[in-house]
C-alpha positions as CSV (number, residue, x, y, z in Angstrom):
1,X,39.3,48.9,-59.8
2,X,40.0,47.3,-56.4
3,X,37.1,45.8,-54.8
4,X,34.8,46.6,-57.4
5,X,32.7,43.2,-56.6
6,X,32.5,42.8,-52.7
7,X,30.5,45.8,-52.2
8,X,32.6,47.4,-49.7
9,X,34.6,50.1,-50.8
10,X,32.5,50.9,-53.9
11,X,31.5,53.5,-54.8
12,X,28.1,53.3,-54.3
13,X,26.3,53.9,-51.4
14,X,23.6,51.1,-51.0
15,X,22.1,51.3,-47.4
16,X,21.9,48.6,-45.0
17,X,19.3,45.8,-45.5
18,X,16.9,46.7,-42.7
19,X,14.0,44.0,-43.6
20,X,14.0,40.9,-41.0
21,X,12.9,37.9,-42.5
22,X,9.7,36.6,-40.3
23,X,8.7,34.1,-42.3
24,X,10.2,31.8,-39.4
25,X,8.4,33.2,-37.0
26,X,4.9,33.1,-38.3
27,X,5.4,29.9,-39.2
28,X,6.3,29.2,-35.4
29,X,3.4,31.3,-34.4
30,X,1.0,29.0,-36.5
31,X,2.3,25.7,-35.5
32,X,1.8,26.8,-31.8
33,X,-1.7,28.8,-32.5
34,X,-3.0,25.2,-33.9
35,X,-1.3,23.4,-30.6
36,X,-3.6,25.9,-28.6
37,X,-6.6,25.5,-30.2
38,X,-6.5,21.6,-30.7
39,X,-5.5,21.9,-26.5
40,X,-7.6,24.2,-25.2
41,X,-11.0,22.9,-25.7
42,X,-9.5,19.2,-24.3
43,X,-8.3,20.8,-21.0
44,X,-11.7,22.7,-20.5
45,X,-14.0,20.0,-21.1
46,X,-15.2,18.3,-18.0
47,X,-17.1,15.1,-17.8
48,X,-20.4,15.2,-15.6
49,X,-20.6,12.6,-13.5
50,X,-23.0,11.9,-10.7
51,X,-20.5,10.0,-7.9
52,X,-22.0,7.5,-5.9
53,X,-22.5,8.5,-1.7
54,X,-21.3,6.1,0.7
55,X,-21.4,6.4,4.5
56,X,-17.9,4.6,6.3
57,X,-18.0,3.0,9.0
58,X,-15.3,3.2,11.4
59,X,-12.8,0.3,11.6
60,X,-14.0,-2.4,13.8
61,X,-11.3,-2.6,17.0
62,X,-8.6,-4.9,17.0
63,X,-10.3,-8.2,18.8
64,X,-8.5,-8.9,21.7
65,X,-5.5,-11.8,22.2
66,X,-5.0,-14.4,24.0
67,X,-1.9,-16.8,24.5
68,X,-1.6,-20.4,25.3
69,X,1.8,-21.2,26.5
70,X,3.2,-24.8,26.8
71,X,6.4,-25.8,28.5
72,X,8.9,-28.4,28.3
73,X,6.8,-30.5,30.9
74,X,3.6,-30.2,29.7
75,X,2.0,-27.7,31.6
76,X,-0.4,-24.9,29.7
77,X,-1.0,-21.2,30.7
78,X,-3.5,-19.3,29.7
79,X,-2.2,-15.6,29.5
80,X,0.5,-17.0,32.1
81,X,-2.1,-18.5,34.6
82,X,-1.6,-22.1,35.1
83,X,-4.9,-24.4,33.7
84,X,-6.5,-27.4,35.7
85,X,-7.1,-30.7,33.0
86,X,-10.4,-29.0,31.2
87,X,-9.8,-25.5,32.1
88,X,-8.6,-24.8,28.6
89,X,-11.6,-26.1,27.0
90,X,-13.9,-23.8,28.8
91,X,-11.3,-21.0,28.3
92,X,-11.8,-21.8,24.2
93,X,-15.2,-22.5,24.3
94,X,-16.1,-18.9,25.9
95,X,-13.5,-17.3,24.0
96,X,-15.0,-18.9,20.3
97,X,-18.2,-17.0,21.8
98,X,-16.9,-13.7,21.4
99,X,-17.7,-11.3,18.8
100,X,-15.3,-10.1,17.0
101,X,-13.2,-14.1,18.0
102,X,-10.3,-13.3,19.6
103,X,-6.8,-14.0,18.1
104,X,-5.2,-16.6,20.1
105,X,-1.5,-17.7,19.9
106,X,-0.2,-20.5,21.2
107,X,3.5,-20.6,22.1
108,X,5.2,-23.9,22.9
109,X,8.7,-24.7,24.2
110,X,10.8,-26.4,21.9
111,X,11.3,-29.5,23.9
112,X,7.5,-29.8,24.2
113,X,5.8,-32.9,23.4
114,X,4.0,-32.8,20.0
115,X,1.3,-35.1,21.3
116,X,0.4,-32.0,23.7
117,X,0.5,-29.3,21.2
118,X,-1.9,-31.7,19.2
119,X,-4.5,-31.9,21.7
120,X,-4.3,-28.0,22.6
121,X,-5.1,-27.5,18.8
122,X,-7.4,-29.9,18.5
123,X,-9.4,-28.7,21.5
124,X,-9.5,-25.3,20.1
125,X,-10.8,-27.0,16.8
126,X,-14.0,-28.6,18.5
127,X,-14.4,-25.2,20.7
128,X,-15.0,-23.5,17.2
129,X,-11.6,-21.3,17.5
130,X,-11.0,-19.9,13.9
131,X,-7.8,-18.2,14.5
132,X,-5.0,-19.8,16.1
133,X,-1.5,-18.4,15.7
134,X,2.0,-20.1,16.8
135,X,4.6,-18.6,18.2
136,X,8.1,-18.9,17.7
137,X,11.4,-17.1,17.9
138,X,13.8,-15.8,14.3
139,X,16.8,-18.2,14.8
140,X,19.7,-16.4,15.8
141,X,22.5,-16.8,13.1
């Protein structure tokens, strides 16, 4: 008997297995059935809430800048207008008035005395100035 045992050339005529197994599948199905109804009900659900209403108000404007320059002899500008001895004071003292207070920068030559640069800072300090930037240049490498 040749290939009496494999099932091919036998005599007998058994027909193809036509079942496909779908255990697989439902168990697939199942896993992702439980997935979707654990999911669902989470993705739905809202939470009420009652949100606060606020008005904005628009930005307040940029206050306005002034400079204070000092050169190497001494001299101070205000905005680039050359000051009288107690100009400057009355310049700070109206300018610590304002509403919003203006920024103001003061820019001062590097050979500039520091005893001059003290008093400009100090007169802003008794004129109530609360913002007083410096000035300076990024050293070139």
């Amino acid at each position: 008997m040749i290939g009496s045992g494999n099932g091919f050339g036998s005599g007998s005529h058994s027909a193809p297995m036509a079942e496909i197994n779908t255990t697989p599948l439902v168990d697939v199905m199942l896993v992702l059935l439980v997935i979707f109804i654990i999911t669902a009900p989470l993705l739905t659900h809202a939470v009420r809430i009652d949100l606060p209403q606020a008005s904005s108000q628009p930005l307040p404007e940029k206050p306005e800048s002034f400079t204070i320059s000092i050169d190497n002899a001494g001299q101070i500008y205000w905005n680039d207008t050359p000051l009288v001895e107690g100009e400057l004071v009355l310049k700070l003292e109206q300018a610590s008035k304002k509403e919003p207070q203006p920024d103001i920068n003061l820019r001062a030559d590097k050979e500039t005395r520091y005893e001059v640069i003290a008093k400009v800072m100090a007169d802003a300090k008794n004129a109530g100035v609360q913002k007083l930037g410096f000035v300076s240049e990024p050293a070139s490498n």
